[in-house]
PDB file of N, CA, C and O in Angstrom, chain B, residues numbered from 101:
ATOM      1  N   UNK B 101      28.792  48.712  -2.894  1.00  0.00           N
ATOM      2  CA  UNK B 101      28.077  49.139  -1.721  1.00  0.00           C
ATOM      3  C   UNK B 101      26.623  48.715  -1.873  1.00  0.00           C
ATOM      4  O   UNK B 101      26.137  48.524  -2.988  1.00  0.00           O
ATOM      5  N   UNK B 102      25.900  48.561  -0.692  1.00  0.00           N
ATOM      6  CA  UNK B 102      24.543  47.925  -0.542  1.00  0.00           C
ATOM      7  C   UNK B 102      23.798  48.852   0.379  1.00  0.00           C
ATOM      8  O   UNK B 102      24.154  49.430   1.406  1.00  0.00           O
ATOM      9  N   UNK B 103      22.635  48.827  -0.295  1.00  0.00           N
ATOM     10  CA  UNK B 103      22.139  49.650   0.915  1.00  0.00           C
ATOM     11  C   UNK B 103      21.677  48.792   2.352  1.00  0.00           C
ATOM     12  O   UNK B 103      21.284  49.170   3.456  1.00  0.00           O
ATOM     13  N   UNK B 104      21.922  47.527   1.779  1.00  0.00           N
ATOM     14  CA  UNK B 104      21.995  46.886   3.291  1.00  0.00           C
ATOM     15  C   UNK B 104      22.957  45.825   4.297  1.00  0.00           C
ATOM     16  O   UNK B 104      22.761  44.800   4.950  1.00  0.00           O
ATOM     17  N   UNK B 105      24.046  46.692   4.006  1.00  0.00           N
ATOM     18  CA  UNK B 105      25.353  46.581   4.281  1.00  0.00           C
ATOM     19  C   UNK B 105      25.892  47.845   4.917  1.00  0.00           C
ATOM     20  O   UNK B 105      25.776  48.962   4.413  1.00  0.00           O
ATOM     21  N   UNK B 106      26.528  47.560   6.139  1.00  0.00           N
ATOM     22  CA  UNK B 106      27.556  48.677   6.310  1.00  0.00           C
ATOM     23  C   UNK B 106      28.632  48.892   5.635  1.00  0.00           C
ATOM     24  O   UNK B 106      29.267  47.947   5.169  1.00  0.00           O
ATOM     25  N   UNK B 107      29.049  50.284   5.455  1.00  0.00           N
ATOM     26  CA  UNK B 107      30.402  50.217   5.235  1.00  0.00           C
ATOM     27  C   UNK B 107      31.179  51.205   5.398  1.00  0.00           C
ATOM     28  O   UNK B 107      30.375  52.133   5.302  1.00  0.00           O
ATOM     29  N   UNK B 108      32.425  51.787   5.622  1.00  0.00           N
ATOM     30  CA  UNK B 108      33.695  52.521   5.824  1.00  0.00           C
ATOM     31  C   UNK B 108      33.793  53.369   4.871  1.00  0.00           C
ATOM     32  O   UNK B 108      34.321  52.951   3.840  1.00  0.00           O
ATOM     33  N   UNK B 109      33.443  54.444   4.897  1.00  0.00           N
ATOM     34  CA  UNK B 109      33.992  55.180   3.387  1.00  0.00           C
ATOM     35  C   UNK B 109      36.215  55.789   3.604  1.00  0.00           C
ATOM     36  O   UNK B 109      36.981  56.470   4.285  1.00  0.00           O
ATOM     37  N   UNK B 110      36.165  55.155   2.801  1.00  0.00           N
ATOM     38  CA  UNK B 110      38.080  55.792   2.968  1.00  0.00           C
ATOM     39  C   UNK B 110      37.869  56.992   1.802  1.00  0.00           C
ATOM     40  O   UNK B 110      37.187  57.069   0.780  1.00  0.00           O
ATOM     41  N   UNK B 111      39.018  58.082   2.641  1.00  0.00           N
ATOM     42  CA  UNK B 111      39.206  59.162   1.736  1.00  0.00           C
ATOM     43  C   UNK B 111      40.994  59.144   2.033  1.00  0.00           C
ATOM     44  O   UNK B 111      41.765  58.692   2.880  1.00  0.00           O
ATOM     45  N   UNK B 112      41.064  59.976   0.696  1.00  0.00           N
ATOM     46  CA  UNK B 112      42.116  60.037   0.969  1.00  0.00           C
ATOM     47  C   UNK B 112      42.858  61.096  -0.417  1.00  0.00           C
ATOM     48  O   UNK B 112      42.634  60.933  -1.617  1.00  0.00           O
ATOM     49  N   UNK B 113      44.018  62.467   0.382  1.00  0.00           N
ATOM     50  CA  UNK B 113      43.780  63.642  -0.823  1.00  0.00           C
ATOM     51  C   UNK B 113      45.459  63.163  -1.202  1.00  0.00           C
ATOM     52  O   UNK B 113      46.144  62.532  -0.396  1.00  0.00           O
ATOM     53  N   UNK B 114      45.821  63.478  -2.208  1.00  0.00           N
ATOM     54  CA  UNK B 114      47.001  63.335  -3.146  1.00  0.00           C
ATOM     55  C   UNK B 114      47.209  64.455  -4.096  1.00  0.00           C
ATOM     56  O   UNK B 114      46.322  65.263  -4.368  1.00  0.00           O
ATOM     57  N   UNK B 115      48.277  64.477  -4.540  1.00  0.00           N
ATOM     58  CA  UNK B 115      48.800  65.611  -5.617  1.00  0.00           C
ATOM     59  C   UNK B 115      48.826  64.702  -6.837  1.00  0.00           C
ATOM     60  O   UNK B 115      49.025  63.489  -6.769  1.00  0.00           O
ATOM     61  N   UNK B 116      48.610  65.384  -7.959  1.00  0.00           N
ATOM     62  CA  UNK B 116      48.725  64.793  -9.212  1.00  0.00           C
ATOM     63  C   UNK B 116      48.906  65.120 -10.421  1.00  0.00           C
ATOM     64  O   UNK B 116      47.965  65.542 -11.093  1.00  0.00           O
ATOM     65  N   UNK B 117      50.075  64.995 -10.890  1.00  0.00           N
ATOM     66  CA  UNK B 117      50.929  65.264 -11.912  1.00  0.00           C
ATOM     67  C   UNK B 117      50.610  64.943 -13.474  1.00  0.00           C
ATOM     68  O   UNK B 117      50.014  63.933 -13.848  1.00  0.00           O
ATOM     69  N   UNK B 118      50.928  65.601 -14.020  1.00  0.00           N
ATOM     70  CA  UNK B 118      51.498  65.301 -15.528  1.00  0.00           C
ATOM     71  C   UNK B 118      51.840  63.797 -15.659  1.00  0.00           C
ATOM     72  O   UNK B 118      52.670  63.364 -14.859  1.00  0.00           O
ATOM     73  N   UNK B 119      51.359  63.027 -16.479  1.00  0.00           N
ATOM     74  CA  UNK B 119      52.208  61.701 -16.839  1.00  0.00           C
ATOM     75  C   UNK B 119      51.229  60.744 -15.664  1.00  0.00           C
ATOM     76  O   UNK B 119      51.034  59.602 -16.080  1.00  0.00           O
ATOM     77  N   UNK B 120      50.635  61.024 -14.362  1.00  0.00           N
ATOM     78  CA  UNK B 120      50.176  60.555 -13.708  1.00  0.00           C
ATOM     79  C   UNK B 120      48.658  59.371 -14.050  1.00  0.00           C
ATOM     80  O   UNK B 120      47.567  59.902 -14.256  1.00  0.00           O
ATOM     81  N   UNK B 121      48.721  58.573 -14.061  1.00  0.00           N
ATOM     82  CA  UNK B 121      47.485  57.708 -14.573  1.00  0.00           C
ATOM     83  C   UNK B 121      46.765  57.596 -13.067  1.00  0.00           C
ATOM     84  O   UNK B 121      47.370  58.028 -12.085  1.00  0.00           O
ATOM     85  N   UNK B 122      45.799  57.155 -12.972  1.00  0.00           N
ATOM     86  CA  UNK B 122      44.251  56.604 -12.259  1.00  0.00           C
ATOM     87  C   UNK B 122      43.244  55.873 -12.475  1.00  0.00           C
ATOM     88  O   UNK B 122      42.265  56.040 -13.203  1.00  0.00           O
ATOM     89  N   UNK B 123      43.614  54.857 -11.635  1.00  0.00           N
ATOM     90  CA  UNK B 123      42.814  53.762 -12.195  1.00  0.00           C
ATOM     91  C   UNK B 123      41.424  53.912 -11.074  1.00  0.00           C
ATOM     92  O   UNK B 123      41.628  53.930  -9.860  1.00  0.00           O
ATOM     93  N   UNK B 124      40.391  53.987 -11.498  1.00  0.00           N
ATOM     94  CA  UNK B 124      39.073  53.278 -10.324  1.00  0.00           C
ATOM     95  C   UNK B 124      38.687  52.386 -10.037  1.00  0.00           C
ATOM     96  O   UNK B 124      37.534  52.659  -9.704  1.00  0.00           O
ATOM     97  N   UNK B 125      38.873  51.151  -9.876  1.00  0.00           N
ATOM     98  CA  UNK B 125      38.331  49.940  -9.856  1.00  0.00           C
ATOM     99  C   UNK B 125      37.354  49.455  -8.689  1.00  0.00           C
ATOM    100  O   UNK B 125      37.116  50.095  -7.664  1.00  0.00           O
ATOM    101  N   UNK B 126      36.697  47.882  -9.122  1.00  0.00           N
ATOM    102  CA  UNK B 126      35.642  47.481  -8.666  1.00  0.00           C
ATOM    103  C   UNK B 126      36.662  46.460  -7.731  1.00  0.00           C
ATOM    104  O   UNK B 126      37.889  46.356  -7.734  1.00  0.00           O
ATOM    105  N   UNK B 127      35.628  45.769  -6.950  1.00  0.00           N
ATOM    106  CA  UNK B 127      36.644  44.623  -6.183  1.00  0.00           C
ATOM    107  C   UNK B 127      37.094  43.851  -7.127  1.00  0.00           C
ATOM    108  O   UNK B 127      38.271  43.618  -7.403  1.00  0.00           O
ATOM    109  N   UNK B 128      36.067  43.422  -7.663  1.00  0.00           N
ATOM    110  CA  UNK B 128      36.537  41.984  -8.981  1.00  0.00           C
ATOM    111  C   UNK B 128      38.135  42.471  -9.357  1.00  0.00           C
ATOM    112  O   UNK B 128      39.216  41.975  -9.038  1.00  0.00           O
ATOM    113  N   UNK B 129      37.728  43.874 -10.322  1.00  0.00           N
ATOM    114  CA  UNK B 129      39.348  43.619 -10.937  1.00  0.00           C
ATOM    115  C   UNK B 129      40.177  44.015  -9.852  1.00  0.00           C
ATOM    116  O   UNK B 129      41.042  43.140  -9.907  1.00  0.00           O
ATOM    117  N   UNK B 130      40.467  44.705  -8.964  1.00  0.00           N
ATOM    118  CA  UNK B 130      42.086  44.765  -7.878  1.00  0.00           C
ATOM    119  C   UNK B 130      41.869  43.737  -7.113  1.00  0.00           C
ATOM    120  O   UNK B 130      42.972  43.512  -6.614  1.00  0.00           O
ATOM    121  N   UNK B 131      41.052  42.894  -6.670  1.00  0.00           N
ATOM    122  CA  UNK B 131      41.122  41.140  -6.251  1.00  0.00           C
ATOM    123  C   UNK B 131      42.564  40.198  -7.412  1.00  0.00           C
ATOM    124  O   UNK B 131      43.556  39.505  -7.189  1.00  0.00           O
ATOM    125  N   UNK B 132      42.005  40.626  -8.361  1.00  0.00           N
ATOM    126  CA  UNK B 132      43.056  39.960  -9.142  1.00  0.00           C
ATOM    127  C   UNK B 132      43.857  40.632 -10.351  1.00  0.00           C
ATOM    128  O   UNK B 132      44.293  39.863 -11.207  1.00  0.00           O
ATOM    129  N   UNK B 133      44.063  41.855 -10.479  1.00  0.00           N
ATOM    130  CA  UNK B 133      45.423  42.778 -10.737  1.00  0.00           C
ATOM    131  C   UNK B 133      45.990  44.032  -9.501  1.00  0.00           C
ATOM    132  O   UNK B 133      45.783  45.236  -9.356  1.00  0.00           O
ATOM    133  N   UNK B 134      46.737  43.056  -8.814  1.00  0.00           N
ATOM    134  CA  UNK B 134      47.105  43.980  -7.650  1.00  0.00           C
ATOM    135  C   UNK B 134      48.189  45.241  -8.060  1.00  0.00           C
ATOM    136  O   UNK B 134      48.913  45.239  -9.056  1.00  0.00           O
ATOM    137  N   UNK B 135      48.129  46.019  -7.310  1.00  0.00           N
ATOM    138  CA  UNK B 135      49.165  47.588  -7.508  1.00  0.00           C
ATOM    139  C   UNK B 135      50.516  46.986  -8.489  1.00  0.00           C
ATOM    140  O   UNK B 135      50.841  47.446  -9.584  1.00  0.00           O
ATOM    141  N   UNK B 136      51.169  45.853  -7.772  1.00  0.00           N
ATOM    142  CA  UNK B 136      52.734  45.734  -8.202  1.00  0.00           C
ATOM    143  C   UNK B 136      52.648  45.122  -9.747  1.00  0.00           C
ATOM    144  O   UNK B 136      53.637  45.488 -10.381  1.00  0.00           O
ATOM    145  N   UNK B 137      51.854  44.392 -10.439  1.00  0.00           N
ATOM    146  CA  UNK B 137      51.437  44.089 -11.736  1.00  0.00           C
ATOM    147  C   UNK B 137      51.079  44.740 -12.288  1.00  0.00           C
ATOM    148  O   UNK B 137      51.518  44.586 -13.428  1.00  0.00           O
ATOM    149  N   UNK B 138      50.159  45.871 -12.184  1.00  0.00           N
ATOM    150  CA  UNK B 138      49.653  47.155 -12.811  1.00  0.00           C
ATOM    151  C   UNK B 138      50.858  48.229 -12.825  1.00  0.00           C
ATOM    152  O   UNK B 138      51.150  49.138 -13.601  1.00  0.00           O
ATOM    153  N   UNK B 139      51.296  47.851 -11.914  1.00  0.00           N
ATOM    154  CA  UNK B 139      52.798  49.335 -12.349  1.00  0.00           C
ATOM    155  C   UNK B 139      53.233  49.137 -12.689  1.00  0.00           C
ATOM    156  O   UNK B 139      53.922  50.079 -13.082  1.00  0.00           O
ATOM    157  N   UNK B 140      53.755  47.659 -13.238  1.00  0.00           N
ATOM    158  CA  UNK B 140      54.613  47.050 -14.052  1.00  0.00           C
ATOM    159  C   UNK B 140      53.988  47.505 -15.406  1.00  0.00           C
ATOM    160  O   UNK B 140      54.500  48.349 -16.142  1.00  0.00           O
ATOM    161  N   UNK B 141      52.923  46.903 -15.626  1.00  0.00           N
ATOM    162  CA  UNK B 141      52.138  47.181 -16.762  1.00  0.00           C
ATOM    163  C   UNK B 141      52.485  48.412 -17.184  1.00  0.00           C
ATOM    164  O   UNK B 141      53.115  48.612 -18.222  1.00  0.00           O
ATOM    165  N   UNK B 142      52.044  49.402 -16.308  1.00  0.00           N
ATOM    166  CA  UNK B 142      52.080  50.805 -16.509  1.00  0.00           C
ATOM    167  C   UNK B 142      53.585  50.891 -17.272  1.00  0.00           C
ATOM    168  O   UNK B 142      53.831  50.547 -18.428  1.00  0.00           O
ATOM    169  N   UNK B 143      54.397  51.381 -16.403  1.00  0.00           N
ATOM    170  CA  UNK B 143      56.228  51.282 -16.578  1.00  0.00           C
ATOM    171  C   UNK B 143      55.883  50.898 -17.677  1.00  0.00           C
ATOM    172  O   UNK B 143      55.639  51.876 -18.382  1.00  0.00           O
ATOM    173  N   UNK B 144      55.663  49.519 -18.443  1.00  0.00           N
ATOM    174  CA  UNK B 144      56.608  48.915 -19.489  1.00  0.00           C
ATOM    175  C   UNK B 144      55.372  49.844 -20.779  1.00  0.00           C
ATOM    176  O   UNK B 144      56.051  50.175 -21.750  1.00  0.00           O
ATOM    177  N   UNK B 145      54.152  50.197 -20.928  1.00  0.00           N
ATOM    178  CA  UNK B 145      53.554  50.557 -21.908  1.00  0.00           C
ATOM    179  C   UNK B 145      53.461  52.377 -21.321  1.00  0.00           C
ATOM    180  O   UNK B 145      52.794  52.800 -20.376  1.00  0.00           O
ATOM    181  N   UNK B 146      54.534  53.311 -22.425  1.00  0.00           N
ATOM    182  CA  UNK B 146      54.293  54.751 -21.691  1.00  0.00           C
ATOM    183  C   UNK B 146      53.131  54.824 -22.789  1.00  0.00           C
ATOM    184  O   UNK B 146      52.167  55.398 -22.282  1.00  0.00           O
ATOM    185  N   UNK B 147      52.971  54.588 -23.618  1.00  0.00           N
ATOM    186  CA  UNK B 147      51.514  55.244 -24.303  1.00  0.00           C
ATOM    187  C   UNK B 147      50.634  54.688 -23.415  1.00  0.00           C
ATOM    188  O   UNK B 147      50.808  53.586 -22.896  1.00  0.00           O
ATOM    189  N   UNK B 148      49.436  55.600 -23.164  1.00  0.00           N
ATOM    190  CA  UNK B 148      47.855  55.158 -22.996  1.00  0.00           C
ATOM    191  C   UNK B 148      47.470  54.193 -23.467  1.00  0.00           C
ATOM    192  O   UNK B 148      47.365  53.280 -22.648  1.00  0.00           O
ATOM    193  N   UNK B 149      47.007  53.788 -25.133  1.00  0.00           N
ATOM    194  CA  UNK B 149      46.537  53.127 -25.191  1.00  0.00           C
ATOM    195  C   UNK B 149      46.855  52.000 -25.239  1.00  0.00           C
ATOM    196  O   UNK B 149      45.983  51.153 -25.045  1.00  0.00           O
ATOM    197  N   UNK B 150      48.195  51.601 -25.510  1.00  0.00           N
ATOM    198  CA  UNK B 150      48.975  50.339 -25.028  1.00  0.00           C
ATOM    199  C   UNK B 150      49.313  49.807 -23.569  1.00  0.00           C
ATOM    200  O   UNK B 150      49.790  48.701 -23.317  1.00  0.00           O
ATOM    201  N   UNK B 151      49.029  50.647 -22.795  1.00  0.00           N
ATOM    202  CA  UNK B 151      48.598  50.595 -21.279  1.00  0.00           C
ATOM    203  C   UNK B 151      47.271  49.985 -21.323  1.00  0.00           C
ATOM    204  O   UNK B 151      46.847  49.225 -20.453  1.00  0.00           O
ATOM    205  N   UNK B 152      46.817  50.241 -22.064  1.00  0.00           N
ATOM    206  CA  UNK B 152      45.123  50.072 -21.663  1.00  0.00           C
ATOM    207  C   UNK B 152      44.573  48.807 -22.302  1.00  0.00           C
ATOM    208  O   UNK B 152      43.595  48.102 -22.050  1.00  0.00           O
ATOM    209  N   UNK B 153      45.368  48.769 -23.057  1.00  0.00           N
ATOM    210  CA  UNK B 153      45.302  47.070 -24.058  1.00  0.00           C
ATOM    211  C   UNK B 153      46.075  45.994 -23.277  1.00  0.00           C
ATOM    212  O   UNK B 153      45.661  44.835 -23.298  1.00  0.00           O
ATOM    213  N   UNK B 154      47.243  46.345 -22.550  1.00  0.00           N
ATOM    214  CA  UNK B 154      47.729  45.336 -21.947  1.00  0.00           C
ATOM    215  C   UNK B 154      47.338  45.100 -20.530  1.00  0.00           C
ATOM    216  O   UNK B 154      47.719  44.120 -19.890  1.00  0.00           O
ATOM    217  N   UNK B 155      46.304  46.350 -19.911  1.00  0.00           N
ATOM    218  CA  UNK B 155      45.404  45.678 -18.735  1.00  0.00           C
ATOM    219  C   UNK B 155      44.248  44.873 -19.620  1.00  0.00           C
ATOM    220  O   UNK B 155      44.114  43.651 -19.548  1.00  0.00           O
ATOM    221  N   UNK B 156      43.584  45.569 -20.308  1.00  0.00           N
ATOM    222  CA  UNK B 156      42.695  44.097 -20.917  1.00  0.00           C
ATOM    223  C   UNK B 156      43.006  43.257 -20.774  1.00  0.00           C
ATOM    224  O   UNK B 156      42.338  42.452 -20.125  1.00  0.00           O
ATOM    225  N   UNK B 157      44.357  42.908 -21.360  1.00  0.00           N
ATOM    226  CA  UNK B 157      44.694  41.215 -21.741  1.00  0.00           C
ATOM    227  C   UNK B 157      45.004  40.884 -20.462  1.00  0.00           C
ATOM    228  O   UNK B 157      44.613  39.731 -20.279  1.00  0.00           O
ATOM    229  N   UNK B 158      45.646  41.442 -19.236  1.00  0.00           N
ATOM    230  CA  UNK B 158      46.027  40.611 -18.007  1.00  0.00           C
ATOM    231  C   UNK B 158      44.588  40.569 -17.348  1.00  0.00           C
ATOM    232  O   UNK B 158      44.383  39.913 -16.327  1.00  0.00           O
ATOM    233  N   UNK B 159      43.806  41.152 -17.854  1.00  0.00           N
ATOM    234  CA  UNK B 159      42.473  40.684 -17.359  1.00  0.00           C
ATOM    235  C   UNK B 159      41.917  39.917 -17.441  1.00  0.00           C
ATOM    236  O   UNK B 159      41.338  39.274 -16.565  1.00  0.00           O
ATOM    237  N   UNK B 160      41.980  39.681 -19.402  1.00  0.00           N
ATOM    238  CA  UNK B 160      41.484  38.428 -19.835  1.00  0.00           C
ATOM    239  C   UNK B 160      42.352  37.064 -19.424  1.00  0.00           C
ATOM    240  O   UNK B 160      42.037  35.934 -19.798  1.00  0.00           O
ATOM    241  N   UNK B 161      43.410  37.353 -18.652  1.00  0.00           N
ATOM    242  CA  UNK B 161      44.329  36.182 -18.440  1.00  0.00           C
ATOM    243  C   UNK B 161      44.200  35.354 -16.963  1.00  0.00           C
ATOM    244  O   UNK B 161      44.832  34.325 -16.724  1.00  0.00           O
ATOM    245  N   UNK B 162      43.042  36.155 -15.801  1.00  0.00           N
ATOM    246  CA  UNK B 162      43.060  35.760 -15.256  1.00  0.00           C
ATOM    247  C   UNK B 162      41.302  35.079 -14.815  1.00  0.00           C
ATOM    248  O   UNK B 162      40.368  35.601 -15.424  1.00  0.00           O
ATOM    249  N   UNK B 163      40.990  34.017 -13.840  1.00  0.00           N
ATOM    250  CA  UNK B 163      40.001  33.721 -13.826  1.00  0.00           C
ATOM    251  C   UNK B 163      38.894  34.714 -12.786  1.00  0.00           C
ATOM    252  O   UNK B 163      38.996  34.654 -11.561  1.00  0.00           O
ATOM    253  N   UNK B 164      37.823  35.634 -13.492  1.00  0.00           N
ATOM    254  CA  UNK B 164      37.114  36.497 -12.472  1.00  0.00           C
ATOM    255  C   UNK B 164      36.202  35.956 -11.821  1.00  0.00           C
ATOM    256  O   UNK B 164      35.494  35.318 -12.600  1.00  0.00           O
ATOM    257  N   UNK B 165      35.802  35.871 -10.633  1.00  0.00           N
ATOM    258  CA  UNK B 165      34.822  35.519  -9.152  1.00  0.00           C
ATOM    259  C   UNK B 165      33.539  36.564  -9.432  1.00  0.00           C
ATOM    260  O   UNK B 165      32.433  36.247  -8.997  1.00  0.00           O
ATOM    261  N   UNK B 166      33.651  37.351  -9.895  1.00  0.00           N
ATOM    262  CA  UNK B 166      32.828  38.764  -9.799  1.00  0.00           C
ATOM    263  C   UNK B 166      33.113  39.352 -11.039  1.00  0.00           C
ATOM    264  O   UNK B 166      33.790  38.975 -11.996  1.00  0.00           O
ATOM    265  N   UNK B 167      32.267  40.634 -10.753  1.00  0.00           N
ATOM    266  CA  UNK B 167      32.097  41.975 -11.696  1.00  0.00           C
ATOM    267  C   UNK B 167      33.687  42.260 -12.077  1.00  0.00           C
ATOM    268  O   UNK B 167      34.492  41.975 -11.190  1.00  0.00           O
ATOM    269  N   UNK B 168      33.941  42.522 -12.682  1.00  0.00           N
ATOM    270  CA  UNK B 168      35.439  43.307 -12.905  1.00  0.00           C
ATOM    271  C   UNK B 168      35.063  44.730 -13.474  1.00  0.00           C
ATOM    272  O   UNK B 168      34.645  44.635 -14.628  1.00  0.00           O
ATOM    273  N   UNK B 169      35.086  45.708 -13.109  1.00  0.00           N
ATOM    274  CA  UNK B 169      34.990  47.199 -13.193  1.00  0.00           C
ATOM    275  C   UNK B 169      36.053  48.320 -13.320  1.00  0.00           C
ATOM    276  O   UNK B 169      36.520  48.684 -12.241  1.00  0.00           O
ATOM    277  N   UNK B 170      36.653  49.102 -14.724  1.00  0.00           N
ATOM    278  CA  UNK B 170      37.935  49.943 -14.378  1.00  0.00           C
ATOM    279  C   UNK B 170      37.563  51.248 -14.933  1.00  0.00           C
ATOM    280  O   UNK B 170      37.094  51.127 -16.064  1.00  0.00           O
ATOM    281  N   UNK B 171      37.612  52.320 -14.556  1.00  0.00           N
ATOM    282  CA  UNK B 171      38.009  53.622 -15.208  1.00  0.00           C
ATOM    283  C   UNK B 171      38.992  53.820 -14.976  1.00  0.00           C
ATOM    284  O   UNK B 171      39.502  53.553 -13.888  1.00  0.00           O
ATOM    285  N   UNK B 172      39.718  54.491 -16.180  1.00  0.00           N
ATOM    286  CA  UNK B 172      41.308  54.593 -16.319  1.00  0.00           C
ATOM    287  C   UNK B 172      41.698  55.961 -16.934  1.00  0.00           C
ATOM    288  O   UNK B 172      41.234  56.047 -18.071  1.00  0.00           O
ATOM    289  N   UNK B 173      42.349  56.986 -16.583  1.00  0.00           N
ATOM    290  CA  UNK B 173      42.876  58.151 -16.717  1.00  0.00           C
ATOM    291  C   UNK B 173      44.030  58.561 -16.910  1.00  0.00           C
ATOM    292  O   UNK B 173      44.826  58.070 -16.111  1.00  0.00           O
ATOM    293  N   UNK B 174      44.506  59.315 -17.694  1.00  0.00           N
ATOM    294  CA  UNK B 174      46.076  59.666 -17.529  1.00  0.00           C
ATOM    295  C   UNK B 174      45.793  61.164 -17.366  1.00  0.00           C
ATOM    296  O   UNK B 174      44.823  61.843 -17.703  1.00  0.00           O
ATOM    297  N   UNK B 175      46.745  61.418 -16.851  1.00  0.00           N
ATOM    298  CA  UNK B 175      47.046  63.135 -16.122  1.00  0.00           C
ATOM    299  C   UNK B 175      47.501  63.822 -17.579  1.00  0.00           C
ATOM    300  O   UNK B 175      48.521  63.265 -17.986  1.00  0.00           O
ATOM    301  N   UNK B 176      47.026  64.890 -18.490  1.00  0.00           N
ATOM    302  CA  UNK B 176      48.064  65.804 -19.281  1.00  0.00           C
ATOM    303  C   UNK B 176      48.465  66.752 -18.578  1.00  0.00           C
ATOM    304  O   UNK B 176      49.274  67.560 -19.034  1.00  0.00           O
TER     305      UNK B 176
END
């Protein structure tokens, strides 16, 4: 966001579970790790931190335009 730029704020409320992860991202990184690759990701690594090592690497695997930005959470 810019302060000299418009823009749209989206909201939006959800329930959230146990086992549940959350990702925050910047444009850079969901420009180029979209939802259906990341759930894959997710699915195949149930630990955290092997989740979190194998978004690194599909990060490092692709070419970034921009900032790439993630906070990443899992639900206990």
């Amino acid at each position: 966001m810019s302060p000299g730029r418009e823009y749209e704020l989206y909201e939006q409320q959800f329930l959230v579970e146990a086992g549940d992860r959350i990702l925050l991202t910047s444009d850079g990184f969901h420009s180029k790790l979209l939802r259906g690759p990341l759930a894959k990701i997710s699915s195949e690594n149930q630990n955290f931190d092997d989740f979190w090592s194998a978004v690194q690497s599909a990060l490092e695997d692709v070419t970034l335009e921009d900032d790439a930005s993630c906070i990443a959470i899992e639900i206990e």
